[in-house]
C-alpha positions as CSV (number, residue, x, y, z in Angstrom):
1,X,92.8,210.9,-109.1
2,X,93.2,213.2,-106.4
3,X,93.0,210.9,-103.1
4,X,95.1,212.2,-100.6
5,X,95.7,215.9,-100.0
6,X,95.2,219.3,-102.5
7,X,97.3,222.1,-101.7
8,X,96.8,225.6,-102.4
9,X,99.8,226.7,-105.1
10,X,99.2,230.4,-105.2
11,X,101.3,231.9,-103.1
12,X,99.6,233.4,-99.5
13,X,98.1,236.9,-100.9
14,X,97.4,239.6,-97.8
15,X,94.1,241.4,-98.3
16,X,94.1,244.8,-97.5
17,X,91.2,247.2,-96.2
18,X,91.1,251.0,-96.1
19,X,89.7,252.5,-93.3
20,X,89.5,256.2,-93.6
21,X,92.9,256.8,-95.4
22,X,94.9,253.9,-93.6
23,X,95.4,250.4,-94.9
24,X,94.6,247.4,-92.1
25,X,95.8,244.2,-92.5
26,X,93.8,241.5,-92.2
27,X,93.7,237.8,-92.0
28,X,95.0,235.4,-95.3
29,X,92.5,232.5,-96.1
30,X,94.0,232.0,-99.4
31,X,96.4,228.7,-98.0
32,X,94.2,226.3,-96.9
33,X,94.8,222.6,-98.2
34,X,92.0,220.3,-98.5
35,X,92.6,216.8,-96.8
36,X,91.0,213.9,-97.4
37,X,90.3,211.3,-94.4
38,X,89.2,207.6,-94.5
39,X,86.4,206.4,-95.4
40,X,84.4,204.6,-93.4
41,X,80.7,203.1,-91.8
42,X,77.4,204.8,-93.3
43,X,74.0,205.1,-91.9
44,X,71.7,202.2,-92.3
45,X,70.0,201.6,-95.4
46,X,66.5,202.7,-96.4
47,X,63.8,200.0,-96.1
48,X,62.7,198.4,-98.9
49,X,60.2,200.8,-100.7
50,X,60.7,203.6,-98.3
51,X,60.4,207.3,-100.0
52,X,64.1,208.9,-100.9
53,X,65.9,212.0,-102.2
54,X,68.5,211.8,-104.2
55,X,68.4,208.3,-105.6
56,X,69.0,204.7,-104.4
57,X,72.7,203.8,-104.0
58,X,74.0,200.7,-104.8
59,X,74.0,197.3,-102.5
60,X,76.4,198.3,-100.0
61,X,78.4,194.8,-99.4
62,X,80.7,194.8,-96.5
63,X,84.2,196.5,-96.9
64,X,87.1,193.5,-96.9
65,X,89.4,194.3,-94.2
66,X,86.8,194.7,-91.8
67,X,83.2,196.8,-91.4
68,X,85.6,200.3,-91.0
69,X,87.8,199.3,-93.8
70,X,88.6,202.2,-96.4
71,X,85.4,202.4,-99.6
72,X,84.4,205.3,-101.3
73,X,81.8,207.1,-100.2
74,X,78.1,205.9,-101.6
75,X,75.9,209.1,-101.9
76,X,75.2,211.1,-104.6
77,X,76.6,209.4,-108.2
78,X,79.3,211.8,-109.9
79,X,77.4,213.1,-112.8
80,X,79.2,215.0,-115.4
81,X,78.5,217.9,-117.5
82,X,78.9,218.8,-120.7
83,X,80.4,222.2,-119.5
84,X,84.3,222.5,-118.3
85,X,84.8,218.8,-119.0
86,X,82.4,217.7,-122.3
87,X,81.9,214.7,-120.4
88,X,78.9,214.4,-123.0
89,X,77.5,215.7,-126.4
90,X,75.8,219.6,-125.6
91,X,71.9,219.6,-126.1
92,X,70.5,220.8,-128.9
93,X,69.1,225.2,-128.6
94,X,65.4,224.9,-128.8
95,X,62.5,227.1,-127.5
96,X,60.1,225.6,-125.0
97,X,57.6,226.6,-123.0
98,X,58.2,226.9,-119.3
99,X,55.9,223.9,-118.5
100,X,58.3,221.6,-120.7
101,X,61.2,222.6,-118.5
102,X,62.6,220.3,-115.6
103,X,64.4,221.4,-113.0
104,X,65.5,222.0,-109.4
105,X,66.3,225.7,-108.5
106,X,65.5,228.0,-111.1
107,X,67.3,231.4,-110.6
108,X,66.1,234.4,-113.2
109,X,68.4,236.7,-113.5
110,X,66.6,240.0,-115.3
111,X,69.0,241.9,-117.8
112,X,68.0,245.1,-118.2
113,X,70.4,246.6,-121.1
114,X,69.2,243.4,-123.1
115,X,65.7,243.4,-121.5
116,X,66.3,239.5,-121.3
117,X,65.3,237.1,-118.8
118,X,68.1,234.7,-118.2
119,X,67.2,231.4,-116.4
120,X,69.9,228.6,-114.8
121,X,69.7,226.5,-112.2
122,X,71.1,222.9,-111.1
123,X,72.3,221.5,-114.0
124,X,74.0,225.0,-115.1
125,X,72.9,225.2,-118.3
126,X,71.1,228.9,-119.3
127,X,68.4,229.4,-120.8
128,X,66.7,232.8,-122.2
129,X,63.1,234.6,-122.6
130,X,61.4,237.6,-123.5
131,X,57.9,236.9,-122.0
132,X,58.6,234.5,-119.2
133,X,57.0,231.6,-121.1
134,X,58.9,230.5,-123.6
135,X,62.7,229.9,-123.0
136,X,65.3,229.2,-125.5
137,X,68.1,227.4,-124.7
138,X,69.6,225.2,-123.4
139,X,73.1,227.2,-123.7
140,X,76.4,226.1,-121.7
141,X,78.5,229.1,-120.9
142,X,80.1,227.2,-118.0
143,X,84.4,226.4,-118.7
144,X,86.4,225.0,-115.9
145,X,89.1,223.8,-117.4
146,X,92.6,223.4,-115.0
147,X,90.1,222.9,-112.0
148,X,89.2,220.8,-109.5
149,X,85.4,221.3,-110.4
150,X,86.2,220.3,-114.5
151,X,83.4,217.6,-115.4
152,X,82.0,217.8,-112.2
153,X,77.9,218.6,-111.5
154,X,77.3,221.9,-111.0
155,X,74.1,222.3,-108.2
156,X,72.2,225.7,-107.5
157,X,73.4,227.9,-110.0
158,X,73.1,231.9,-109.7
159,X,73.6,234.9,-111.7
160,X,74.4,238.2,-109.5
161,X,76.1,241.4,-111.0
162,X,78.2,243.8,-109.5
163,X,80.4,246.2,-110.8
164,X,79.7,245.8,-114.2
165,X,80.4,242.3,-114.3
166,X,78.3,239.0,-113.7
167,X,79.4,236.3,-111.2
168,X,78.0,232.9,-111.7
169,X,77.8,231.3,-108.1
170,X,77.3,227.3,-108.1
171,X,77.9,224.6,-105.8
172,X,80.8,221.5,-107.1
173,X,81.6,218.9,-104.7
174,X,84.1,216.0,-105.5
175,X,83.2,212.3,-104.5
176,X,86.7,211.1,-104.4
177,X,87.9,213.3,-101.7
178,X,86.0,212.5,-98.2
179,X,86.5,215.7,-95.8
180,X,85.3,214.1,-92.6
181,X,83.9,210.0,-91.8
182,X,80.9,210.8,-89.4
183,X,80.9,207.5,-87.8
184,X,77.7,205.2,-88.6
185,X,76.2,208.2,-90.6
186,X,78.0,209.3,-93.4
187,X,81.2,210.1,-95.9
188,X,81.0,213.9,-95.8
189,X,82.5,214.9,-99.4
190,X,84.2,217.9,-100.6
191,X,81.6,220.3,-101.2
192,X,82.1,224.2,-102.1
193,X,79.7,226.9,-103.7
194,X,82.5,229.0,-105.7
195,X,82.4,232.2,-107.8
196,X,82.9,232.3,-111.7
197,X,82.9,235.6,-113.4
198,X,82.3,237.4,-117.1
199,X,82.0,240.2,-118.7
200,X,78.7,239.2,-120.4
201,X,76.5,237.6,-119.0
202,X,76.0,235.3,-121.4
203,X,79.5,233.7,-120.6
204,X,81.6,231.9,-120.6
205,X,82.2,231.9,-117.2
206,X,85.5,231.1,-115.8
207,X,86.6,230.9,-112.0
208,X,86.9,234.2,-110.7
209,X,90.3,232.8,-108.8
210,X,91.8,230.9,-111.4
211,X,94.0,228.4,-108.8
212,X,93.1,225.0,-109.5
213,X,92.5,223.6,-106.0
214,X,91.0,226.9,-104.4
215,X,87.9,226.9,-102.2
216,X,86.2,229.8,-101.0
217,X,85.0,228.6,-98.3
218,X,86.5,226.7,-95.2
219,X,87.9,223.0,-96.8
220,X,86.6,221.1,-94.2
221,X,83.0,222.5,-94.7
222,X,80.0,221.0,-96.5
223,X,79.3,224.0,-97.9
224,X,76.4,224.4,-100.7
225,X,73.7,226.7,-102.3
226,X,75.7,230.1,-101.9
227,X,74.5,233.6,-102.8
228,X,74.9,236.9,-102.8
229,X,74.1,239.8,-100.9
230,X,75.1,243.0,-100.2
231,X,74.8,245.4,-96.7
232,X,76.5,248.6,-96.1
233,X,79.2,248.6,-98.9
234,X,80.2,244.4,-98.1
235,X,79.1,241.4,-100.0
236,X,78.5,238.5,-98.3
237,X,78.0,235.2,-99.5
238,X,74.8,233.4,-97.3
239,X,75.6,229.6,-97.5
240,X,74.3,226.1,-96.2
241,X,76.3,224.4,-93.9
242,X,74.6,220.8,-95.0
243,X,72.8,218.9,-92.4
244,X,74.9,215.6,-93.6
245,X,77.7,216.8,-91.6
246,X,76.2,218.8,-88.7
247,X,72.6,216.5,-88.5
248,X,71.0,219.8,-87.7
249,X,71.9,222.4,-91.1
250,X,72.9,225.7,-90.4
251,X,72.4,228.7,-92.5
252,X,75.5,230.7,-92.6
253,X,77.6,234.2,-93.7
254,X,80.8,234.9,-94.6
255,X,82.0,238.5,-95.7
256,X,84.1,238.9,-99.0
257,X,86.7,240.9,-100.8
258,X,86.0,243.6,-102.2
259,X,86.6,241.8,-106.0
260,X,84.9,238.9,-104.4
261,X,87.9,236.8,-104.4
262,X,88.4,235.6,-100.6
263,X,86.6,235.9,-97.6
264,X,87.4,238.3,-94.8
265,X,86.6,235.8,-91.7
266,X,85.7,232.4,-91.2
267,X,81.3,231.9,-91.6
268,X,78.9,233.3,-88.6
269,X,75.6,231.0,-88.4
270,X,72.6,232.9,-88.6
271,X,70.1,229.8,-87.3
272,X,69.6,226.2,-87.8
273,X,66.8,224.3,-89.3
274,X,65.3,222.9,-86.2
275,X,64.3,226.4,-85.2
276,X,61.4,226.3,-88.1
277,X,58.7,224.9,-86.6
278,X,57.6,223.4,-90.0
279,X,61.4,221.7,-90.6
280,X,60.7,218.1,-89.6
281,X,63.7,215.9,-88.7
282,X,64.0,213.5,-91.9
283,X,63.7,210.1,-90.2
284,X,60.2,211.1,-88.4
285,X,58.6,211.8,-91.5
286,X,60.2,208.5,-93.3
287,X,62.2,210.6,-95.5
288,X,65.6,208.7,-96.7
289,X,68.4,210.6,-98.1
290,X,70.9,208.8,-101.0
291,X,69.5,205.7,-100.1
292,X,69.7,205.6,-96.4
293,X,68.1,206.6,-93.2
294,X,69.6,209.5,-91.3
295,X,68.4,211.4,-88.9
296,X,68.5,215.6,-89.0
297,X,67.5,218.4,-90.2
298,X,67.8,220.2,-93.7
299,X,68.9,223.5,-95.2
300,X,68.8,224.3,-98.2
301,X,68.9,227.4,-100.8
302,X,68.9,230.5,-99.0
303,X,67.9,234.0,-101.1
304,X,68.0,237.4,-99.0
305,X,65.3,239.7,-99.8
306,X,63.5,243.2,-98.0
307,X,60.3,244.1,-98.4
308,X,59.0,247.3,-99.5
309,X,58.7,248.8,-95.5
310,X,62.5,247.6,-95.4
311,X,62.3,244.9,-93.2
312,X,65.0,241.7,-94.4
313,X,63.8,238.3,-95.3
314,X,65.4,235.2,-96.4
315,X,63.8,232.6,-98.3
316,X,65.1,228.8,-97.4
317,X,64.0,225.2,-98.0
318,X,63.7,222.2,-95.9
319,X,61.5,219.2,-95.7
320,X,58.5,219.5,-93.7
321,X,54.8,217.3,-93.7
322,X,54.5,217.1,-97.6
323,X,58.2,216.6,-98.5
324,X,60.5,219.6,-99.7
325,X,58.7,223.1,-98.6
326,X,59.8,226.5,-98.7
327,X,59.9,228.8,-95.5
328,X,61.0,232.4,-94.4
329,X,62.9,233.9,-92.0
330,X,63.0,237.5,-90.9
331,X,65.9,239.3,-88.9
332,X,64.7,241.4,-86.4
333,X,67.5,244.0,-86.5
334,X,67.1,244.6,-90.3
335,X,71.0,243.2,-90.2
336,X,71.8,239.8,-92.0
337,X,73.4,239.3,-88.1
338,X,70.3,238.5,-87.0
339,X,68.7,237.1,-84.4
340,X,66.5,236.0,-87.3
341,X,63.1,234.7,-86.4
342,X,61.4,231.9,-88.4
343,X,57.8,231.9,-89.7
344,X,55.4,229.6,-87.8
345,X,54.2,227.5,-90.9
346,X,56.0,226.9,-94.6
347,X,55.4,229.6,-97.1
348,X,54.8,227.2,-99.6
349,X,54.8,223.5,-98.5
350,X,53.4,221.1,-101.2
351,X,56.8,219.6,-102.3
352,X,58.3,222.8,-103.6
353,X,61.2,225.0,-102.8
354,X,64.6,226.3,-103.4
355,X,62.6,229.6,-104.9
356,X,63.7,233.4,-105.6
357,X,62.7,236.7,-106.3
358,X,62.8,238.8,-109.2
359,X,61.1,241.8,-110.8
360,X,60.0,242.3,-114.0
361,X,61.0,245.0,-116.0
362,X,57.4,246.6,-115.9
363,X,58.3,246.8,-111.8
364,X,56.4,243.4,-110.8
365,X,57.6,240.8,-108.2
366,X,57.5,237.8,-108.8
367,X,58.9,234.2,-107.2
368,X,60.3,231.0,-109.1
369,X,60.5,228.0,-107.4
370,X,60.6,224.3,-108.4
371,X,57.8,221.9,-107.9
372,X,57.0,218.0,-108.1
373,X,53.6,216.4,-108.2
374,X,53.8,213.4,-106.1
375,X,56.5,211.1,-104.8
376,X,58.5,210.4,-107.8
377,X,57.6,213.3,-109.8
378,X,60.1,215.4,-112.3
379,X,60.8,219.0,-110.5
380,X,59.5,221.8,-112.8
381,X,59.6,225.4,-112.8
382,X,57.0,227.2,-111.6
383,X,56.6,231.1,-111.6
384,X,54.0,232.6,-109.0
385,X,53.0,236.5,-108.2
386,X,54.3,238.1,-104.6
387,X,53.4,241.0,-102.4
388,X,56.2,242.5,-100.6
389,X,54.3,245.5,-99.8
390,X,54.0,244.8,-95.8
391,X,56.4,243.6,-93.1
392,X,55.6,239.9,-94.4
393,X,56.0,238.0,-98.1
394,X,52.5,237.3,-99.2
395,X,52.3,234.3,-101.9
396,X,50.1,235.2,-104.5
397,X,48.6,232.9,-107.5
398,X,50.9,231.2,-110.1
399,X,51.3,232.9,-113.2
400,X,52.9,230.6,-115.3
């Protein structure tokens, strides 16, 4: 049980740049070591009956030794999947209709030398389609093995291609190492959205920087929901910087490699949730979070997008008047460095989010998001015509 410290074992590798026939330099962020802190006091617990994402925890009971006494930490329950670690016995490969599906963000992925749909999300199992409808699957093309991340949940899964091969971008965390003790709020675990890669894109999928304790992103970061996207010849990944850690969640860039290995520099934040008009701060709509009350703002799954007249968009999620919703945000300067202005009111706000875009392969865009009727009700897929043909998104009907 890792408890203390990880270090990086690779040795420090120097990335190089060329710059019109000369090599540059540049920073190594390949050496980090992730460090582990005490434990300590949480935020209060959610009153009895109050609504709650992410599940009641267990009775907290005071710590012996004292209320700041070491315990480990009491949000989200490790859950383990049957990829990287066979933790439990793989489903069986059926084909159901997309109404039968649960889930929380669904990411197509279009293949267009199979002429496949490919579908993943949290979860990270895949699932495939020729119409859209009916998907079969459930496939696990995620291995892990010698990692830090084996067994662990995999959250907001992607598929992105470049260069002839397909990167699977999720997010791991693990709940035995705590990263930083906000005092009276919360035990901030190690979270990271890393890069797996394949030459098929149907897997396996192993990580694309095979050292068992890397992370690509800063170590004492809670960093999830990463994706791609790509401006004048870099690769970025776009990232949340959760609102557990900072109260109000940024959304965040970071350039990469050119193999997508390392980043370049440490993350730029692009805005933070409060600047939504339609995020509401989580205790003034009575919203608990694992089981207890704390106060902020959320950000979660970030997708860049243009429209057809060029202008850049990014779709993220928060929680606004009826639970999760989705919003946009637009940069002014047609730059993912912003500023980036944020829509008045939630493009979709009836307890859904975390969507994306996709086209078909007759040319149509269309937008997958997750939805749940009522408090307690299972998140399902739901897939919903676009019009990108303006300045603005315009949400369409669902389709399916």
């Amino acid at each position: 049980m890792m408890n203390h410290c990880l270090y990086k074992t690779a040795a420090a590798v120097m990335i190089a740049a060329m710059s019109i026939g000369s090599v540059q330099a540049q920073q190594d962020f390949t050496n980090e070591k992730i460090v582990s802190v005490p434990f300590g006091e949480q935020a209060p617990s959610a009153n009895p009956g109050q609504r709650n994402f992410g599940g009641m925890m267990p009775a907290m009971r005071p710590p012996q030794g004292g209320q700041n006494a070491q315990r480990p930490p009491m949000q989200r329950p490790p859950m383990q999947m049957p990829a990287g670690g066979m933790q439990r016995p793989a489903q069986q490969v059926r084909v159901q209709n997309i109404k039968d599906l649960s889930m929380s963000d669904p990411f197509i992925f279009p293949d267009e030398e199979t002429k496949t749909y490919w579908l993943t999300s949290t979860g990270g199992s895949l699932y495939k389609s020729k119409d859209l409808q009916n998907w079969e699957g459930p496939y696990n093309v995620i291995d892990l093995s010698g990692t830090w991340m084996q067994g662990n949940f995999v959250a907001a899964a992607e598929i992105h291609k470049f260069n002839g091969k397909y990167y699977y971008a999720g997010t791991w965390n693990s709940h035995r190492i705590c990263i930083e003790q906000v005092p009276r709020r919360y035990n901030v675990p190690l979270n990271q959205t890393q890069l797996l890669v394949s030459d098929k894109i149907d897997g396996p999928y192993k990580p694309l920087v095979p050292d068992s304790t890397f992370c690509l992103g800063p170590t004492d970061w809670d960093i999830i929901d990463g994706t791609l996207y790509e401006e004048n010849d870099t690769v970025y990944m776009v990232f949340v910087h959760e609102w557990t850690q900072l109260i109000d969640g940024t959304m965040d860039y970071m350039p990469l490699t050119k193999d997508l290995k390392y980043r370049t520099a440490n993350p730029t934040t692009m805005f933070r949730a409060s600047e939504a008009p339609w995020s509401k701060e989580m205790n003034s709509i009575g919203e608990a979070t694992f089981g207890m009350r704390m106060p902020g703002w959320v950000t979660d799954g970030p997708e860049m997008f243009r429209t057809q007249t060029g202008v850049l968009g990014m779709l993220w999620s928060s929680w606004g008047e009826n639970r999760y919703a989705q919003g946009i945000a637009y940069s002014t300067s047609g730059s993912i460095k912003g500023p980036w202005i944020q829509e008045e009111k939630a493009f979709k706000g009836d307890n859904s989010g975390h969507g994306m875009l996709f086209r078909t392969f007759e040319g149509q865009l269309l937008y997958i998001v997750h939805h749940a009727e009522g408090e307690n009700g299972a998140r399902k897929p739901q897939i919903w015509t676009v019009d990108d043909s303006t300045d603005r998104l315009i949400l369409g009907h669902q389709l399916y």
